[in-house]
C-alpha positions as a printed Julia matrix, in Angstrom:
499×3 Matrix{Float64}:
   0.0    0.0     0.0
   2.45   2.6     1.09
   4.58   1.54   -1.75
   1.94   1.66   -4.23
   1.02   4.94   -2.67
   4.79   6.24   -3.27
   5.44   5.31   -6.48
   2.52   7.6    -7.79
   4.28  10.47   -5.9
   6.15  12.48   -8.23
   9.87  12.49   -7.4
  11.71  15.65   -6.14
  13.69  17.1    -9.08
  16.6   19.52   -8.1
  16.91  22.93   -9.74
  16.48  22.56  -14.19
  19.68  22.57  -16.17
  17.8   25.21  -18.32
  18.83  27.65  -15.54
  22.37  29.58  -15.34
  24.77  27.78  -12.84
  25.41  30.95  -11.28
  21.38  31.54  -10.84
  21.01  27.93   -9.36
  24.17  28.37   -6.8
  23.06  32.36   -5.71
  19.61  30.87   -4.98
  20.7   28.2    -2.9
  23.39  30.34   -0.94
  20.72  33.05   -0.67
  17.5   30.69    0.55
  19.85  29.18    3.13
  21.75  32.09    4.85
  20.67  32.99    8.83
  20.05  36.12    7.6
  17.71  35.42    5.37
  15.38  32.95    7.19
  16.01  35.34   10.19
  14.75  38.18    8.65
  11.72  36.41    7.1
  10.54  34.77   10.15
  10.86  38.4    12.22
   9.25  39.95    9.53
   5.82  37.87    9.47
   6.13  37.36   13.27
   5.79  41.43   13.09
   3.08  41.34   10.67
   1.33  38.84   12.83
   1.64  40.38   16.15
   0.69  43.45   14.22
  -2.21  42.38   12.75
  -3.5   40.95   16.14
  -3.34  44.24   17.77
  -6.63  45.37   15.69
  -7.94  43.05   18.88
  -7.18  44.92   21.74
  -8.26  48.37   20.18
  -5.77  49.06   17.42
  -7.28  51.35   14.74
  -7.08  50.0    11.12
  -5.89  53.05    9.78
  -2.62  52.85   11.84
  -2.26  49.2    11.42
  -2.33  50.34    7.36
   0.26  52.82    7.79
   2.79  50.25    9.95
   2.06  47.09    7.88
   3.3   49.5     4.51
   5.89  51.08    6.4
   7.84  47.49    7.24
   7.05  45.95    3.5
   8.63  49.6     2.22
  11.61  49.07    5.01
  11.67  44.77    3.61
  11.21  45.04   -0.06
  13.58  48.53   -0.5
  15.86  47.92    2.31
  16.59  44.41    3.54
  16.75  42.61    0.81
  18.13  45.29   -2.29
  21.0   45.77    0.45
  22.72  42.47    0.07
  23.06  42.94   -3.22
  25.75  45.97   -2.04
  28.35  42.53   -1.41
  27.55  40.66   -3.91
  30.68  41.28   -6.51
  32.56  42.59   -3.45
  32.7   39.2    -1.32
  34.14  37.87   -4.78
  36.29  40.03   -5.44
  37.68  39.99   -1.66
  38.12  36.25   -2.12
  39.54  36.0    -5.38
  36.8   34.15   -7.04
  35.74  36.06   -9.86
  38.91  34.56  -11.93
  37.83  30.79  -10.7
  33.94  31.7   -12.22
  35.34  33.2   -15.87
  37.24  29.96  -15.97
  34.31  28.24  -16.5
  33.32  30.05  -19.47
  30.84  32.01  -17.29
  30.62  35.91  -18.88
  30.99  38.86  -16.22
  27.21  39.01  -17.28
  26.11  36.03  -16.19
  27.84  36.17  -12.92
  26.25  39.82  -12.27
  22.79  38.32  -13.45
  22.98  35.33  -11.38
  23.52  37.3    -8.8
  20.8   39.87   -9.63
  18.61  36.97  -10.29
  18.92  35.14   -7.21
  18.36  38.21   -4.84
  15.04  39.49   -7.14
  13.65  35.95   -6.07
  13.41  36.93   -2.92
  11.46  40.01   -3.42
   9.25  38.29   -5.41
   8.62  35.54   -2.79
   8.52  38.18   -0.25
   5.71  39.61   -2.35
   3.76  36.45   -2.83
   3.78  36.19    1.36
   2.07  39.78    1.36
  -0.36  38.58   -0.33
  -2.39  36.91    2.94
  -1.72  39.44    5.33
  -3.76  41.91    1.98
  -7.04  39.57    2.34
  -6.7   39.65    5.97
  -6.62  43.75    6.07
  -8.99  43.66    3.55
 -11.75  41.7     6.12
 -10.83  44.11    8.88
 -12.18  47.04    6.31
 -10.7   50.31    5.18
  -8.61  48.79    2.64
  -8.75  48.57   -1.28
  -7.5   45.59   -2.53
  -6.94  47.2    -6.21
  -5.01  50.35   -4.51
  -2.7   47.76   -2.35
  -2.04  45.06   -5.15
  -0.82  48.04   -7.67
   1.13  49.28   -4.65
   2.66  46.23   -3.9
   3.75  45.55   -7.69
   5.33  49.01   -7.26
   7.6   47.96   -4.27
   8.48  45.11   -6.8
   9.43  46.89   -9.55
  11.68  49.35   -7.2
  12.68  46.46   -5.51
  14.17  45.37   -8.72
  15.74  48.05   -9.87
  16.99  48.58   -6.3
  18.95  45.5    -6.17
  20.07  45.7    -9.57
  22.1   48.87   -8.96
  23.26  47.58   -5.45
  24.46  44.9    -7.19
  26.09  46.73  -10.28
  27.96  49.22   -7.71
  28.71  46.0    -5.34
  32.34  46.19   -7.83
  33.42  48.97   -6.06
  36.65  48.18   -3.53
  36.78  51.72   -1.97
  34.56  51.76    1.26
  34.19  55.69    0.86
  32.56  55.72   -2.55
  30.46  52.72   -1.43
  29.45  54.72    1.62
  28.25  57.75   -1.08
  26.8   55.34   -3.23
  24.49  53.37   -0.13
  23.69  57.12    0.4
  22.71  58.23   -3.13
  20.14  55.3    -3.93
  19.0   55.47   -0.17
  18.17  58.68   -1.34
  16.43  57.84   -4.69
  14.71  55.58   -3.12
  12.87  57.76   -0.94
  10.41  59.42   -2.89
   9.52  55.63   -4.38
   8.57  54.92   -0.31
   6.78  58.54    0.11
   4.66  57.63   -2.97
   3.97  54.66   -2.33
   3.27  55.42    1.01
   0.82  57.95   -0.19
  -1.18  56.21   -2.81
  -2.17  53.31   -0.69
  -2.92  55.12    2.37
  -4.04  58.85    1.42
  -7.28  60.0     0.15
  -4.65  61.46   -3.1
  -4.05  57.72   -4.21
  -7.78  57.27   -4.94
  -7.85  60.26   -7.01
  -4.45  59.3    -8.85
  -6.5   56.02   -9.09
  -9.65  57.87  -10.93
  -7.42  60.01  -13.15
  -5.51  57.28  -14.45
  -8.69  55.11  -15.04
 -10.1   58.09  -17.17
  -7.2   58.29  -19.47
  -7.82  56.53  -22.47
  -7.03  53.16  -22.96
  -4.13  53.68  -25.04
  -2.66  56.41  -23.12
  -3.1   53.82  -20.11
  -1.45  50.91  -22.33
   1.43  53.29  -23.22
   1.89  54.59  -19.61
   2.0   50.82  -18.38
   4.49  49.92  -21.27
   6.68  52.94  -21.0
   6.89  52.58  -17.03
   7.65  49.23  -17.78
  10.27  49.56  -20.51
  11.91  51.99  -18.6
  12.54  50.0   -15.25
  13.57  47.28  -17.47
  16.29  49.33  -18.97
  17.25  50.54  -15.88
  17.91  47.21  -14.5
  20.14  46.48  -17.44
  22.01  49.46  -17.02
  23.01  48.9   -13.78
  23.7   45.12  -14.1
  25.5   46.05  -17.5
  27.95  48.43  -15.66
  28.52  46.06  -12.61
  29.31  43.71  -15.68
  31.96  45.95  -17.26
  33.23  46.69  -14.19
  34.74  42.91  -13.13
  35.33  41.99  -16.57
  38.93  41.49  -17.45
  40.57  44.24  -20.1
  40.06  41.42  -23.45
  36.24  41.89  -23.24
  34.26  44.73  -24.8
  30.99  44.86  -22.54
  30.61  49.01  -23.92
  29.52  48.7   -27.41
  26.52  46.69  -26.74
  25.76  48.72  -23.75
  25.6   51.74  -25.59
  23.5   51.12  -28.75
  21.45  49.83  -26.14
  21.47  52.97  -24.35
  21.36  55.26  -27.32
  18.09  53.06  -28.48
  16.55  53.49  -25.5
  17.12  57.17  -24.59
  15.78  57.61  -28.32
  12.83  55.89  -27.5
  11.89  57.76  -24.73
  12.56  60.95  -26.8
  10.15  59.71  -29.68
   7.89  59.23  -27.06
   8.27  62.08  -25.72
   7.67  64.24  -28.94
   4.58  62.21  -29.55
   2.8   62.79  -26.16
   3.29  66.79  -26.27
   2.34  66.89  -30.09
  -0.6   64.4   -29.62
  -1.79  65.53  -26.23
  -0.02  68.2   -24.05
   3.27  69.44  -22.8
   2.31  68.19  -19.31
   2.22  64.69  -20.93
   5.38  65.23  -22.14
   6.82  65.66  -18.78
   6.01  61.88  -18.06
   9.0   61.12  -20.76
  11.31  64.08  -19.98
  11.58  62.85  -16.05
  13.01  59.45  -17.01
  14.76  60.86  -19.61
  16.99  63.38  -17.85
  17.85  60.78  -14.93
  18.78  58.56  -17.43
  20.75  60.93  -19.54
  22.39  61.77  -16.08
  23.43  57.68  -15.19
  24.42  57.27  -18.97
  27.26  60.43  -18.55
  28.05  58.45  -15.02
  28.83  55.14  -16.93
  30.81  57.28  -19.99
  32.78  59.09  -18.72
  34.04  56.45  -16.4
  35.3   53.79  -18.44
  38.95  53.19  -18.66
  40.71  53.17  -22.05
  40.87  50.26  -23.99
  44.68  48.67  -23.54
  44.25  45.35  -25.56
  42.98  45.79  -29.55
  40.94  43.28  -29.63
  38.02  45.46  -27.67
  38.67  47.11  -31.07
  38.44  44.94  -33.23
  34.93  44.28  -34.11
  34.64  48.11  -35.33
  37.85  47.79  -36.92
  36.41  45.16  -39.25
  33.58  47.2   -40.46
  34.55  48.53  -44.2
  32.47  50.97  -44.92
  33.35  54.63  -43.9
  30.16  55.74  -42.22
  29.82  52.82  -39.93
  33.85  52.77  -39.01
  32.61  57.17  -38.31
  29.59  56.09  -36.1
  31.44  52.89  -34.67
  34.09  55.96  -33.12
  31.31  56.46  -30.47
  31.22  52.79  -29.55
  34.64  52.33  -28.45
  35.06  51.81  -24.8
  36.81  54.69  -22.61
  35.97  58.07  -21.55
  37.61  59.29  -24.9
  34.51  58.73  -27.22
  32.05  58.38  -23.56
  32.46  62.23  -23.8
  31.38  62.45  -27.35
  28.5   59.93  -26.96
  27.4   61.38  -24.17
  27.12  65.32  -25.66
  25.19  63.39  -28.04
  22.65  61.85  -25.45
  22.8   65.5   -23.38
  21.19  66.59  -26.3
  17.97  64.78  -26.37
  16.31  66.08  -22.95
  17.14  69.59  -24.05
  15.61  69.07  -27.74
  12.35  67.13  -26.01
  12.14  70.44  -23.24
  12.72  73.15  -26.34
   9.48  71.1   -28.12
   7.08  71.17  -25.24
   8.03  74.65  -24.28
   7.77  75.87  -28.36
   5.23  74.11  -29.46
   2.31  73.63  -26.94
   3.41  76.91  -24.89
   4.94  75.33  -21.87
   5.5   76.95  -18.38
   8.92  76.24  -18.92
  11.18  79.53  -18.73
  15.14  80.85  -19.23
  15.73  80.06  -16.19
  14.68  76.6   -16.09
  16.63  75.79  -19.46
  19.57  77.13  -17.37
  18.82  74.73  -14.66
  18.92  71.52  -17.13
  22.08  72.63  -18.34
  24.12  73.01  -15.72
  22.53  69.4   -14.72
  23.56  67.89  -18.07
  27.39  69.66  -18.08
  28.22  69.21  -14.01
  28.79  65.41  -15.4
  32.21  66.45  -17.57
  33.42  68.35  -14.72
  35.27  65.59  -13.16
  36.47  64.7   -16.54
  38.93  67.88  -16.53
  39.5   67.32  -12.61
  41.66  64.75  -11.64
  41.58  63.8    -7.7
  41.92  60.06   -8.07
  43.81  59.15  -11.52
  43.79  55.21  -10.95
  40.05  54.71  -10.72
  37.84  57.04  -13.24
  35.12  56.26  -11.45
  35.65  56.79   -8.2
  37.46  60.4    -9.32
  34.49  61.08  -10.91
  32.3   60.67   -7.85
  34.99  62.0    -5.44
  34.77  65.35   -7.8
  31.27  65.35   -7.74
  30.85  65.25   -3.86
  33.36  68.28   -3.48
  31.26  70.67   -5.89
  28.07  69.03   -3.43
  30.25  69.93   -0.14
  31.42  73.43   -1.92
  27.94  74.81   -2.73
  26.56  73.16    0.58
  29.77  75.8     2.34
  28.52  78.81    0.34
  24.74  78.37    0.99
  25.58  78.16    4.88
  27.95  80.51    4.96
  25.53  83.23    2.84
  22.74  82.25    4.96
  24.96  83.12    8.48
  25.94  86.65    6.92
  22.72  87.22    5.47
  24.95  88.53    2.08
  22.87  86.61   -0.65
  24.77  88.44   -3.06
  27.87  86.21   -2.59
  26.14  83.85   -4.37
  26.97  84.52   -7.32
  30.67  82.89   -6.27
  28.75  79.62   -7.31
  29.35  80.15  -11.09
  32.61  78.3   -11.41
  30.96  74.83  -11.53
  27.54  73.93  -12.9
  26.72  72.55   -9.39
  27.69  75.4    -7.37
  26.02  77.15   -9.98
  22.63  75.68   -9.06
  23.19  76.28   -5.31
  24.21  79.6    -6.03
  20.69  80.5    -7.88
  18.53  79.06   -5.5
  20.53  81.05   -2.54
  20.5   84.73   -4.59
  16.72  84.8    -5.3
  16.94  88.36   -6.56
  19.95  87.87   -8.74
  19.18  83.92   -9.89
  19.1   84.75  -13.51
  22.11  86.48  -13.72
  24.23  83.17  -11.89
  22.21  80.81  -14.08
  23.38  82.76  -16.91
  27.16  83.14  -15.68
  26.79  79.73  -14.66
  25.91  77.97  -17.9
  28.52  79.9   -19.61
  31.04  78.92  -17.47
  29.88  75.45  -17.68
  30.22  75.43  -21.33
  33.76  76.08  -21.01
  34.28  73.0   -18.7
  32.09  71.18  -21.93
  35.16  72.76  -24.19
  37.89  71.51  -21.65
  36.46  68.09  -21.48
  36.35  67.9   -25.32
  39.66  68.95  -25.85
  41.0   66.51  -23.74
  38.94  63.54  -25.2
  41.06  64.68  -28.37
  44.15  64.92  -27.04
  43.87  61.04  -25.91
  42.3   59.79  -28.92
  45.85  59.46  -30.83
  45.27  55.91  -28.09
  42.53  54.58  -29.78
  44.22  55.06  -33.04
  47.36  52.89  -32.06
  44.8   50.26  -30.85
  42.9   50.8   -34.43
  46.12  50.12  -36.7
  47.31  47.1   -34.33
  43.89  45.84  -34.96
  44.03  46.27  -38.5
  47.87  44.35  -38.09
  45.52  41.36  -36.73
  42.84  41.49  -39.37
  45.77  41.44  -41.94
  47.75  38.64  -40.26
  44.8   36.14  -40.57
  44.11  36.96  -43.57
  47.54  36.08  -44.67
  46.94  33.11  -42.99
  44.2   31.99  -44.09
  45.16  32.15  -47.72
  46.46  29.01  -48.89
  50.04  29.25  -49.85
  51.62  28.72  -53.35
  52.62  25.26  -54.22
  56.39  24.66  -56.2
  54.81  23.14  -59.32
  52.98  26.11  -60.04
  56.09  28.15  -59.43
């Protein structure tokens, strides 16, 4: 009987060999840490004792407000976090060399990791899901309000842990401290939102707008938010990628068409909305497009140069003189990052010129002078050397003294009461922008100093992308050398009869 019984059970089956080694080993590393299983079982033993206190006298509407403040505090914070020593606990170990050695791209590794740690979330999600029917019963909860806030907290939760992950490469403890700092930061107004649509009267009314829209302007605002937190989790896994993979692999080229494709997408969308229905539409495509513009000159102007030609040498191959022209902007290093990215800089400002020209935006001078210095403070660090080992963390390290510089001169105007010292901000696009918002009465006049300032640092930054591009031309003819070496031996070589 029992054996009868058994054999009908289906056997256990480990994980499929469909999925990626790396997937299959983070998931069962992740699933059976102490801090993992400790964390989950505090969590729901919160949510429990939590939900039992609507017993003893416990209004709903603050048991609402605590049960969405500890899934913000699991689904942004605990779990995106260990993704900050992911690529750090390898690279402390000395692993990373052991997993390339099995044919395993830098890729792979960052999207097993990525992978593994999104599980998670999502089967943190999935155990929300009870303690939603059980509010629900108590009353003064909509289910439709919570489930689209809860896929919300997924969707940051993934895009969360993809850039802890990406910026997990970094060594220095400083920058990592800046960076834990910066997307703690951009993660807050997710939370506040979030926050606010499932538990202020404004969420039902975002709720009613939305559901009057149109069905295709709904369909396009679901794919475009969609599309774009894709991307974004790309980009962030893509850089983690480029950053642990050794000097023979070219991880930029693809990264960029990518890029370029999908900042022009959002510009063609953004055109579309404020021709085909208002500038204030159009705003729904410049937001994501400007933050992304901003990562994209991160990531550029960044990247070491190229030492090996072979990183080279799939441009180099390409005959035809257009595509060997356009292929200059592919090449990995800051060199051509700087000319890619004016290129990319210029998309926000052509979408903001259209909805301010053509449907008669609110958008003045003064705000046009606010983008730019926003789109130019990221070639500062270019002409600024602090740190010339690591681009990247020179490029943050410059960053965070313009930050700490116009953070001086706003204190320091605001103790002497002298708002006309301002206008010392000009020097730097950032200190520009504090500078403005200190000297109320003279902010048009720094904005305008400012930006022309700034375009000088856009000059400097060129000019040295040229001066270093004689490089990439060294790499180009010893790449040609290659392609002309195999050639000669491939060809078959002349026998002595027909000599």
């Amino acid at each position: 009987m029992n054996s009868a019984a058994s054999s009908r059970v289906a056997p256990l089956r480990d994980f499929s060999d469909r999925l990626s080694p790396m997937v299959v080993k983070e998931l069962r590393h992740g699933l059976r840490t102490r801090f993992f299983t400790s964390a989950l079982i505090l969590f729901h033993w919160l949510l429990i004792m939590l939900l039992g206190s609507t017993m003893v006298g416990v209004s709903t509407e603050q048991v609402n407000e605590l049960f969405w403040i500890l899934s913000l505090i699991a689904m942004l914070g605990a779990v995106p976090i260990r993704g900050f020593t992911a690529l750090a606990s390898e690279l402390d170990s000395n692993t990373l060399d052991m997993l390339t050695l099995t044919s395993i791209s830098s890729f792979r590794i960052v999207w097993g990791k990525w992978t593994a740690l999104f599980s998670q979330s999502l089967l943190l999600m999935c155990s929300l899901l009870p303690y939603i029917v059980a509010r629900y019963q108590f009353g003064g909860v909509e289910i439709l309000r919570e489930i689209i806030g809860l896929i919300f907290l997924l969707l940051g939760s993934a895009l969360a842990t993809a850039a802890f992950v990406g910026f997990s490469s970094q060594t220095t403890r400083l920058v990592r401290g800046m960076l834990v700092v910066a997307l703690s930061a951009g993660l807050l107004p997710l939370g506040v939102f979030v926050n606010v649509f499932v538990n202020e009267s404004g969420g039902d009314s975002m709720l009613r707008s939305f559901l009057a829209l149109p069905i295709w302007q709904m369909a396009l605002f679901v794919i475009g938010f969609l599309g774009v937190t894709t991307y974004g989790v790309y980009f962030f896994l893509a850089l983690g990628a480029s950053m642990i993979a050794p000097p023979s692999e070219n991880h930029s080229t693809v990264k960029r068409l990518v890029s370029f494709t999908a900042l022009l997408s959002l510009l063609m969308l953004g055109l579309f909305l404020t021709t085909a229905v208002s500038s204030d539409a159009g705003f729904w495509a410049f937001a994501p497009l400007m933050i992304l513009t901003l990562l994209n000159g991160m990531d550029l102007l960044t990247e070491s140069l190229p030492k090996l030609p072979t990183v080279v040498l799939p441009i180099v191959k390409q005959k035809k003189l257009p595509t060997r022209l356009l292929g200059s902007f592919l090449y990995p290093g800051w060199c051509s990052g700087v000319f890619l990215y004016l290129v990319l800089a210029v998309m926000p400002m052509t979408l903001l010129t259209v909805m301010t020209g053509v449907r008669r935006g609110s958008f003045d001078d003064e705000f046009f002078s606010v983008m730019a210095c926003f789109l130019i403070a990221p070639l500062v660090p270019v002409c600024v050397r602090v740190n010339r080992k690591d681009y990247f963390v020179n490029w943050w390290a410059v960053t965070m003294i313009q930050v700490g510089l116009g953070i001086l001169m706003a204190v320091f105007c605001g103790a002497t009461g002298s708002r006309d010292l301002a206008g010392i901000g000009m020097f730097t696009p950032i200190t520009t922008l504090f500078g403005a918002a200190i000297g109320s009465s003279r902010s048009s006049g720094v904005l305008g100093a400012g930006v022309g300032i700034s375009l000088i640092w856009a000059g400097a930054a060129i000019a040295l992308a040229i001066r270093e591009w004689p490089r990439i031309r060294e790499l180009e003819a010893e790449a040609e050398l290659m392609l002309l070496r195999e050639k000669n031996a491939a060809s078959p070589a002349p026998s002595p009869l027909s000599s």
